[in-house]
KEBA-611559 format. One line per 2 residues: number of its first residue (from 1); their letters; for each residue x, y, z of C-alpha. Coordinates in steps of 0.1 Angstrom, whole numbers, plus 5000, padded with zeros to 4 digits. Layout:
<pts>
NUM> a> X Y Z | ... $
</pts>
This chain:
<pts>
1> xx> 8912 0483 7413 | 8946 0479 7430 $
3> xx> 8971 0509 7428 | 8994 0508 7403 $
5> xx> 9020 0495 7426 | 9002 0466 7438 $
7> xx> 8989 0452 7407 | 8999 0420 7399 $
9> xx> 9028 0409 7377 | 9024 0410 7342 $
11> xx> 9048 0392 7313 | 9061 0430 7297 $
13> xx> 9071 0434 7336 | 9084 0406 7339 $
15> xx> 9109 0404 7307 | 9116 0440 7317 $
17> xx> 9132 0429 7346 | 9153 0403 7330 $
19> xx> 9169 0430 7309 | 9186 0440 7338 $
21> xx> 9200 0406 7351 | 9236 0398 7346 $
23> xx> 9232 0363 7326 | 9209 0359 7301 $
25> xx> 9177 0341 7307 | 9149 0320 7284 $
27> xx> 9137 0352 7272 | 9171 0367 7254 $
29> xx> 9170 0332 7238 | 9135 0333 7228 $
31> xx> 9140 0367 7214 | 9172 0371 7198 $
33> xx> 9162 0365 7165 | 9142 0398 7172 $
35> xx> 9169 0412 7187 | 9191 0407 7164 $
37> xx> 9169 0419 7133 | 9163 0450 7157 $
39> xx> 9201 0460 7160 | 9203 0454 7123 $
41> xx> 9174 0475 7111 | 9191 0504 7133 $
43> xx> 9224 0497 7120 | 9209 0502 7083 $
45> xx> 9188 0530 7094 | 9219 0549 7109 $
47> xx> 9243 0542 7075 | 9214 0556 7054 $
49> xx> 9215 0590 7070 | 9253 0588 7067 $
51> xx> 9255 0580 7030 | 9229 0606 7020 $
53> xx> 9200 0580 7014 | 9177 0600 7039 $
55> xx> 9182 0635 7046 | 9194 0653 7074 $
57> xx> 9183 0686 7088 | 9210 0710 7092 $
59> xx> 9200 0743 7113 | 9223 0774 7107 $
61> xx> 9229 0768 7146 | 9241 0745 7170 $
63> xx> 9225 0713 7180 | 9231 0694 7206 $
65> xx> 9217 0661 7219 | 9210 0644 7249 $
67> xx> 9196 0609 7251 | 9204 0576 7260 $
69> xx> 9208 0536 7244 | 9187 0520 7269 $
71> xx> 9146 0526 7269 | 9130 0544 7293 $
73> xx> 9148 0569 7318 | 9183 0572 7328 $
75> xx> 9184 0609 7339 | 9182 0627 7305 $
77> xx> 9152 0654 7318 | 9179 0668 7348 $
79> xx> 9205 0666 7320 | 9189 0689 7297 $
81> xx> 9181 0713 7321 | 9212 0713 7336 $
83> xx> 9228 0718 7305 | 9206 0744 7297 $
85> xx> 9220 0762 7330 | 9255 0757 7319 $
87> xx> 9251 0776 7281 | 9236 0801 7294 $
89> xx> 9260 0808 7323 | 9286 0803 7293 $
91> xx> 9266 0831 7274 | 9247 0809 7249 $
93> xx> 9209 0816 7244 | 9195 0779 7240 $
95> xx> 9156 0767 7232 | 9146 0731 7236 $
97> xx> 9131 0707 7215 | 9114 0675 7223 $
99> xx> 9092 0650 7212 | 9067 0650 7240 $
101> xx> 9061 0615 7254 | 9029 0606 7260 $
103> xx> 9013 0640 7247 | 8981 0639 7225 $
105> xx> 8991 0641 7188 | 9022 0646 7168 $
107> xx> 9018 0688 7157 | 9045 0709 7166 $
109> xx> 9032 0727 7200 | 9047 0756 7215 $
111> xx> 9047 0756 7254 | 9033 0781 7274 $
113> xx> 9025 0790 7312 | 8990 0773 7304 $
115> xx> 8998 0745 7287 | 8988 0708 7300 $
117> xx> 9010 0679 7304 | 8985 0661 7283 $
119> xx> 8989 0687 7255 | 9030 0692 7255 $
121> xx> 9043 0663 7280 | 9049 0661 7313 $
123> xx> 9095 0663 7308 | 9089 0695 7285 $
125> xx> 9072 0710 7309 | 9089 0704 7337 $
127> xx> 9120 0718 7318 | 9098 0749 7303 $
129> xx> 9089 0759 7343 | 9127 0751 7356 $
131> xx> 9146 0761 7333 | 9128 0793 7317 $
133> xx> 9135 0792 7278 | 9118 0784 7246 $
135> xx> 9104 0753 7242 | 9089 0735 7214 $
137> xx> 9077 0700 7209 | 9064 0677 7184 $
139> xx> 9073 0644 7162 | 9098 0657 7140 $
141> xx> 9124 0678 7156 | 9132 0696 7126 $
143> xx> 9101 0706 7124 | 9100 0719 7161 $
145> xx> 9131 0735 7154 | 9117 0757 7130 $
147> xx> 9092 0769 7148 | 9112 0774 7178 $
149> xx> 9137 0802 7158 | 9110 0815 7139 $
151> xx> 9095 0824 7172 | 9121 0832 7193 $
153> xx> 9148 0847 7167 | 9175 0856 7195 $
155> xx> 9178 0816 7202 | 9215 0807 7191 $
157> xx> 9212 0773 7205 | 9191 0741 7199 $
159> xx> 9191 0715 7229 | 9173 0682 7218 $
161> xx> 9158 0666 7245 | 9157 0627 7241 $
163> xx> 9168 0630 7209 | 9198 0602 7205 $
165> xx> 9179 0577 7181 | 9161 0609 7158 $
167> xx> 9190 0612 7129 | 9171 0635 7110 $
169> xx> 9182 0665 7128 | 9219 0668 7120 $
171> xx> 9239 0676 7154 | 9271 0691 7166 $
173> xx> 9277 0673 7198 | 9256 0643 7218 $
175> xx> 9255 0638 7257 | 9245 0604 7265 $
177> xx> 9233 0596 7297 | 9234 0563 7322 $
179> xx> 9223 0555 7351 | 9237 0528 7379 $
181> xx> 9221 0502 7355 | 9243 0511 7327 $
183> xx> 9235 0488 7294 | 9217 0460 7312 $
185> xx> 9218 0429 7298 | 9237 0441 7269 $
187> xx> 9213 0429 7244 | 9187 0451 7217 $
189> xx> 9151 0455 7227 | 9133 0431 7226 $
191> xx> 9157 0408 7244 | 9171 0434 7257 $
193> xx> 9172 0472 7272 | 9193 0488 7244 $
195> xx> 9179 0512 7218 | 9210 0504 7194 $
197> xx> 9242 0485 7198 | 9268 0497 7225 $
199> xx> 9292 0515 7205 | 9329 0501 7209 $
201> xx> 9341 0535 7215 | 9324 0571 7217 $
203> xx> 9312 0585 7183 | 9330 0619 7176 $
205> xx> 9318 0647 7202 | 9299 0626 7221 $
207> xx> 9304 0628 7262 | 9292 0603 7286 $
209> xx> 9275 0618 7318 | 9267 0589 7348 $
211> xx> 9238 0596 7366 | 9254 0571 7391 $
213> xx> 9282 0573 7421 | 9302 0551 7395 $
215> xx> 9309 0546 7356 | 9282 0520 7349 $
217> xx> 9299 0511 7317 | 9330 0504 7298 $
219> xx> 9325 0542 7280 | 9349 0568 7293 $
221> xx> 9328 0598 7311 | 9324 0616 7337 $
223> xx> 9298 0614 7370 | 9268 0639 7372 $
225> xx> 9265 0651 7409 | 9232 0651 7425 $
227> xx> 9217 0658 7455 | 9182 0668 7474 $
229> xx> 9178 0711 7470 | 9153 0712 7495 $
231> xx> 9116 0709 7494 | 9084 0734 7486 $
233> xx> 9045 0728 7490 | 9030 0716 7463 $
235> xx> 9013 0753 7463 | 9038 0772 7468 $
237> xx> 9061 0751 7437 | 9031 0757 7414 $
239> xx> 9037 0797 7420 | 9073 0792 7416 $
241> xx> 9089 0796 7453 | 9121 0782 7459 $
243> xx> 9132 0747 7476 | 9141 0749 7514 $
245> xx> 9164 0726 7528 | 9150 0737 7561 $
247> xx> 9112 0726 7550 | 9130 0691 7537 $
249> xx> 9144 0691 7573 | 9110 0701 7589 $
251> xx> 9098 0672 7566 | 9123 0646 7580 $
253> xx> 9114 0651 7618 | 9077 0649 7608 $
255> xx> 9084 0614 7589 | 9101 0596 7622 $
257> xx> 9067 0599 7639 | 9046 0590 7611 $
259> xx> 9061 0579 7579 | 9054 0599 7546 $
261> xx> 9044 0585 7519 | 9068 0593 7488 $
263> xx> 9054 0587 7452 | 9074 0585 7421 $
265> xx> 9063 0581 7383 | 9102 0573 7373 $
267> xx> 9116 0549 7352 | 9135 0542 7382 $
269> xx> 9114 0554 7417 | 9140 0538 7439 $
271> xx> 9166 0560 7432 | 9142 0589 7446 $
273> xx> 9129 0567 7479 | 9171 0559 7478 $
275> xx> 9180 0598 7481 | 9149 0605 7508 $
277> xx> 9162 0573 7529 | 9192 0586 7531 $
279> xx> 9189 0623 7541 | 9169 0604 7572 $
281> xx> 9134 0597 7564 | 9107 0572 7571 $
283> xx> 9092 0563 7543 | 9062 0543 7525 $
285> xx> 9071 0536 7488 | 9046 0540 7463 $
287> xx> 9066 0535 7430 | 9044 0541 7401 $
289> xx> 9047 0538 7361 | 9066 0561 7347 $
291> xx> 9049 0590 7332 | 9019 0583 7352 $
293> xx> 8990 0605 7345 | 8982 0614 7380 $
295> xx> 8946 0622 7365 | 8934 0612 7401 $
297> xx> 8959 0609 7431 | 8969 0569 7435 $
299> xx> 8968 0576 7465 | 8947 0571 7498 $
301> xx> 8932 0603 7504 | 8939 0606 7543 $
303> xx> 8977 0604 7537 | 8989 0630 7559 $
305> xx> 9023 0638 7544 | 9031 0629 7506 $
307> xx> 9060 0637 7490 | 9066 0638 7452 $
309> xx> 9093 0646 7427 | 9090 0676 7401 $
311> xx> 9079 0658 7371 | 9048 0638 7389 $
313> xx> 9040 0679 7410 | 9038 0687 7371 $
315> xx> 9014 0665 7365 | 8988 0670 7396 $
317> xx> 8956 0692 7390 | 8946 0720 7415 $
319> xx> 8926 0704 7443 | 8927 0728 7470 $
321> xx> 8916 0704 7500 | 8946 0677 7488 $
323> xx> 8975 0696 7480 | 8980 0712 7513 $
325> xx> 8993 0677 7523 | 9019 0674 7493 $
327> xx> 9055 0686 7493 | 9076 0686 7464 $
329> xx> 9111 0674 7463 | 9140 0692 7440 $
331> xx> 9169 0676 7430 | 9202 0694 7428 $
333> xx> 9216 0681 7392 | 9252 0694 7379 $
335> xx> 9269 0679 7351 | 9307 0673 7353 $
337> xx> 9324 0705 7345 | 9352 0687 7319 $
339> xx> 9317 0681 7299 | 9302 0714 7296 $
341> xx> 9334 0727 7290 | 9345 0707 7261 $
343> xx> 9312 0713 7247 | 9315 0750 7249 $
345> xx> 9347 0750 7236 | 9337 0724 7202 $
347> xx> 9305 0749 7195 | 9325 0780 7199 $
349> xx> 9354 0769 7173 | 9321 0755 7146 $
351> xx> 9303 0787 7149 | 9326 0817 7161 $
353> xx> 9305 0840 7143 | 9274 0833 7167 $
355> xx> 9296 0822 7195 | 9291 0844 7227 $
</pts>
């Protein structure tokens, strides 16, 4: 069987890729009746939980959101944990919730130091190992969310990972997330790339963040800053040492001789072959799905030096005689500081009585 990289086009890849053209093609047309009885199931769904039809979840502390309107990944697992850096250098005790992509079942899980990315999902882990607090997962975040305080009582702060679309936790402020792609095509899955409709303008307490060296939309927000931290052995990263820029330079010399082969189970792998390119290395791509498995390496065993990003290392089992050959790649991620401050100053005027 070919790697995943080399397989041969299929039709979901290939309407994927239209969403992201400028001018609509056959397939918007085809689908925009879907589309359009898409946007308007959504636009339903959101009024009911505004008039009271279906209930929302209100915690007796702050909530706050990051997601996205397009599917798939714009950068919203380096949000969170960057955000979750900022409260808590602003004094705040925060816990995550998520839903767990791709995990097996629907319970509410609490991670641990031995939990599986099969078991809890490959982003909450990642963010439970980076970032160091609480984290709980499961289908209804409510749910999670219980679990989470009851658990960990000196929490005074619920982040909700990819949680834009789930309106039955109530929030107090959203961080929506885009990438140099922005909205695509403009249209509502299936025609198109968008969860929901654009908004006109920003819902109240809402920020934008671009995970992009420009705005990639018409909404007002501010650019994330990102940049490789450095680079670890796969080993080493799995004990918890730090990135070394001088290892990531060590790297680079080694990759003009022989080029490394860089792997990536994004929604987006070229932005990480983009950032490794850059920084001076000679690379072989191998972009992959994203949230690949990784149950077996895709790839070929005698690769002499692989490199991989944090949320595919999180993924790869113990195998002593391979992972000498792997180096993980960090990612510097800071959100804009006009963002974290508003934010902190919103939660601290709704709850001054838990406020730090």
């Amino acid at each position: 069987m070919a790697p995943p990289h080399m397989q041969p086009d299929s039709v979901a890849r290939r309407l994927e890729r239209s969403w992201w053209q400028a001018r609509p093609g056959v397939w918007q047309w085809c689908l925009s009746p879907l589309a359009l009885l898409y946007s308007g199931l959504m636009s339903l769904r959101r009024r009911g939980y505004r008039c009271g039809m279906w209930r929302q979840v209100r915690l007796p502390i702050p909530v706050v959101v990051v997601g996205n309107y397009i599917v798939g990944g714009a950068g919203k697992t380096p949000t969170t944990m960057a955000l979750v850096r900022s409260l808590q250098a602003m004094g705040w005790t925060p816990g995550v919730v998520s839903r767990g992509y791709g995990r097996d079942g629907d319970h509410v899980a609490m991670i641990t130091p031995s939990s599986t990315p099969d078991a809890v999902g490959d982003e909450p882990l990642l963010i439970f190992r980076q970032t160091g607090v609480p984290v709980a997962v499961g289908r209804r975040r409510a749910q999670a969310a219980a679990e989470l305080m009851a658990r960990h009582p000196d929490i005074n702060l619920i982040v909700a990972d990819d949680g834009l679309q789930h309106l039955s936790l109530a929030r107090d402020g959203q961080i929506v997330v885009f990438d140099q792609r922005g909205a695509g095509n403009g249209w509502t899955l299936p025609a198109g790339p968008l969860r929901e409709r654009m908004p006109v303008r920003l819902p109240a307490h809402t920020w934008v963040v671009y995970n992009a060296p420009a705005p990639s939309t018409a909404l007002p927000g501010g650019l994330a800053e990102r940049r490789l931290a450095g680079a670890v052995g796969l080993e080493a990263w799995r004990a918890g040492q730090a990135f070394s820029l001088e290892t990531l330079d060590m790297l680079k010399q080694r990759s003009q001789a022989s080029p490394a082969l860089a792997a990536a189970g994004l929604a987006e792998p070229e932005r990480f072959f983009s950032m490794l390119t850059a920084a001076g290395f000679q690379l072989e791509r191998m972009p992959l799905p994203d949230h690949a498995p990784m149950l077996t390496r895709p790839w070929p065993s005698d690769a002499a030096l692989v490199l991989v990003t944090e949320k595919d290392a999180v993924k790869l089992k113990p195998d002593p005689a391979l992972d000498a050959k792997i180096w993980v790649v960090g990612l510097d991620f800071a959100l804009p500081p006009a963002v974290t401050q508003a934010l902190n100053a919103h939660l601290r005027t709704l709850y001054p009585h838990i406020a730090p």
